[in-house]
N, C-alpha and C positions, 0 to 999 in steps of 0.2 A: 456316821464316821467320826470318830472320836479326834481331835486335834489341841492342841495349844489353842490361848487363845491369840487373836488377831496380832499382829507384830511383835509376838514374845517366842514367837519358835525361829529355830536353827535356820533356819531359810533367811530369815528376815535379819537376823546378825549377822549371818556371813555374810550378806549384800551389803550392810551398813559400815563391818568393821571388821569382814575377811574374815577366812576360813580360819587362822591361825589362833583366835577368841576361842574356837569350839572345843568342847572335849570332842574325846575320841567317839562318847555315843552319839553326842550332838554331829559331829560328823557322819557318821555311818546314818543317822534318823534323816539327814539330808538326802543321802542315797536311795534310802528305804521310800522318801517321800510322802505316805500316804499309813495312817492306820488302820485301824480296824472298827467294828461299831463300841468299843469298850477297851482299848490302847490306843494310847498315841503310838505313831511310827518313834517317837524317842523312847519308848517303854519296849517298842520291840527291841531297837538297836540297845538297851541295857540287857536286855535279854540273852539277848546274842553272846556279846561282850559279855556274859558273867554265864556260859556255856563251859560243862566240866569245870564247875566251881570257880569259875573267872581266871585260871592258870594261866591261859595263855593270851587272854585280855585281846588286842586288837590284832597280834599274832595269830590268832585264831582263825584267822579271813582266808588264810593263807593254804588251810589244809582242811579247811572242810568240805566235805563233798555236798551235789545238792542234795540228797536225801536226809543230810545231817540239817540244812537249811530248812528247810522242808519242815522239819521235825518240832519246829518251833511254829505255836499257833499263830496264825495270822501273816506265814509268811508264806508263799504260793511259789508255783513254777517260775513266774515273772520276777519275783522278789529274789526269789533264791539263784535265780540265774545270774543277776546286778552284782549280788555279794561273790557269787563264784570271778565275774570279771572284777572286780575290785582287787580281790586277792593276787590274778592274776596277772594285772597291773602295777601293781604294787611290785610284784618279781619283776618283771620285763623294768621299770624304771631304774631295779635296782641293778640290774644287767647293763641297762646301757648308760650309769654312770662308771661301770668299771670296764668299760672296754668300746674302742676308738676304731676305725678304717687304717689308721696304722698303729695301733697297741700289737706288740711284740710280744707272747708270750714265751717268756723265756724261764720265770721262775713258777715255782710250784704256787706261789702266794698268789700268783697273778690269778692260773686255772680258780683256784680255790676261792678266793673274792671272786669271780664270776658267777660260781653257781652259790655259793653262802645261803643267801636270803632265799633262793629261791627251792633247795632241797633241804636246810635243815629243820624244816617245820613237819616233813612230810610223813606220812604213818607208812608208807608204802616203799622200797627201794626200785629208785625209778635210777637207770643206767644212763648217759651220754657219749657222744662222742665227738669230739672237738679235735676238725681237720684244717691243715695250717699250710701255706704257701713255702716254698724254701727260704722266705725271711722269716717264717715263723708268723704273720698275720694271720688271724683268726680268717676262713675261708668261710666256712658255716660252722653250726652244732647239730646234729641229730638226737632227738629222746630214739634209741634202742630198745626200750624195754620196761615197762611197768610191771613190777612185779609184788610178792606178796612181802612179810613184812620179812622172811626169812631167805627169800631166794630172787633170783632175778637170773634167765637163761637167754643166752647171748652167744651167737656163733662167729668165729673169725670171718665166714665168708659173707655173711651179712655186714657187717664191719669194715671189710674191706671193699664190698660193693658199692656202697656210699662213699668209702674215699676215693673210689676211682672215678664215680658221676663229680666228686668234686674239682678233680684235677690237681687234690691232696700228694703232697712230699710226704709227711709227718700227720698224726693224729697221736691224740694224750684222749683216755678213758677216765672219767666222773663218774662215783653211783656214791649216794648214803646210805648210813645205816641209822634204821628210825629208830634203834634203843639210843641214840647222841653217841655212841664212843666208835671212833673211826679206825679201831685198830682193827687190821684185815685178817681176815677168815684165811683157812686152807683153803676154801674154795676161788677165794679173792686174789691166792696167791699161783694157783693151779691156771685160772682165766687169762691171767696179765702172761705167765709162760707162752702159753698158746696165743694171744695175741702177737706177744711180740717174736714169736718164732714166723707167722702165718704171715707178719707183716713183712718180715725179712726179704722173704720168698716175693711176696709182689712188690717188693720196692717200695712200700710205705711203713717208713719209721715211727717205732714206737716212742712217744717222749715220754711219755707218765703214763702214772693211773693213781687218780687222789682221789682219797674216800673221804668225805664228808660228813663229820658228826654236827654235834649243837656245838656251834662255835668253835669248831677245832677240825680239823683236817689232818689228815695221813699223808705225804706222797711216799710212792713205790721210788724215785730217782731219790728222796733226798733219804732213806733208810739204806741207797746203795743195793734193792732188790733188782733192780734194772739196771 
């Protein structure tokens, strides 16, 4: 097994003088732990890190799948399982620094910093749905719908079934678009109709529906479509 030698690898600085000394591979080779008979685990995690020509650099954690992990020698089922929750940590931390047991969503910025970090990285358009108390506190989220990079098919009464397990007033609809530009399809504008018609009918009001590009967001309430 290939390694650094004795007290010069990532392990041994980040014990000595914190994580915050590391680069971003020297970080991730911590995760990795362990190399192979001819890499260190820091040659894998450079590896990783400079995946599709290094574009998306440690952004990358975020949206690969593990057969994408996988695809790199020396990284196994186990390995590539770590980098899948890493990524997936990395979203959820960044969730619950923007949202509290009484954060009020009231503006489209708010919806929008919630989901940011954790769908604009994604190749896939994956749908949500965020159901709200009659002050507007976030109640739960539901993922809806994973879909392909062009479509994503979602029924009102699935939608609304979940708001009524929640004891939901209000829900607001989240989905991105993985080309980054968040400006909403026919289809986009056809779905939110039907929601907020389907909602009318059982009592649970539509607030939004915000599409999510690369660092930029649409709402449906603030373009006045709702």
């Amino acid at each position: 097994m290939k390694e650094l030698p004795a007290g010069q690898g990532p392990y041994e600085r980040c014990c000595q003088r914190g994580p915050e000394v590391l680069s971003d591979a020297e970080l991730l080779s911590v995760v990795i732990r362990t190399g192979t008979r001819d890499r260190t685990s820091l040659e894998l995690a450079q590896e990783i890190l400079g995946m599709d020509g290094g574009r998306d650099g440690i952004g990358g954690l975020c949206r690969r799948s593990l057969e994408e992990f996988m695809a790199v020698r020396g990284i196994g089922k186990v390995k590539a399982a770590q980098l899948l929750c890493v990524g997936e940590l990395s979203k959820r931390l960044w969730r619950s620094r923007t949202a509290g047991e009484e954060t009020q969503y009231r503006e489209p910025e708010q919806i929008a910093g919630y989901y940011m970090e954790a769908l604009r990285h994604l190749n896939q358009e994956h749908i949500y749905a965020m159901y709200f108390d009659n002050r507007q506190n976030l109640i739960r989220d539901v993922l809806l719908s994973k879909g392909t990079v062009n479509a994503s098919v979602i029924s009102p009464r699935e939608v609304l079934i979940e708001g009524l397990r929640a004891g939901a007033v209000r829900f607001a609809l989240v989905h991105n678009h993985p080309s980054g530009d968040p400006s909403p399809s026919k289809e986009d504008c056809l779905m939110t109709k039907r929601m907020k018609e389907a909602g009318a009918i059982m009592g649970i009001c539509l607030l939004d529906h915000v599409i999510i590009g690369d660092n930029a967001y649409i709402s449906f309430k603030e373009r006045g479509i709702l």
